[in-house]
C-alpha positions, 0 to 999 in steps of 0.5 A: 219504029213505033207501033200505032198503039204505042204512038197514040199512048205518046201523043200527048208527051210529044205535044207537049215536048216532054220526050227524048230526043230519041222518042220524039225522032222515033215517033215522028218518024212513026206519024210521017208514015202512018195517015191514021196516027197523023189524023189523030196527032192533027186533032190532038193539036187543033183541040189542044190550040181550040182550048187554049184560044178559048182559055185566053179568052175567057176571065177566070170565073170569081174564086176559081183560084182560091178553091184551086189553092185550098185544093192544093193547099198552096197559093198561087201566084197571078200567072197561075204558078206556085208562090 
């Protein structure tokens, strides 16, 4: 079983499903027993749900992605994706 601090490291992996099987299962496992990690996975998930309402809602502001692409010295496609 995972430990409190092992958890909270993995938090951000397990929300966005970038673990193993194994991991996830081990984890969650770890939240359905532990109330303070499961508070801190809620409000990890709220926030991430808050920014991505937010996001979608907001236009990008003019010449965001042109200073995005010279960071990366790559274009971007209009779905923000590499082109």
């Amino acid at each position: 079983m995972a430990d409190c601090n092992e958890t909270l490291r993995e938090l951000e992996t397990f929300l966005d499903d970038e673990l193993s099987d194994g991991a996830r299962s081990v984890i969650h496992s770890h939240l359905d027993g532990c109330p303070d990690c499961l508070q801190a996975f809620d409000f990890h998930a709220e926030l991430r749900t808050v920014i991505a309402i937010k996001c979608h809602n907001d236009e990008m502001p003019a010449g965001l992605l042109s200073k995005i692409e010279q960071c990366f010295g790559q274009d971007f496609d209009g779905d923000g994706q590499i082109g």
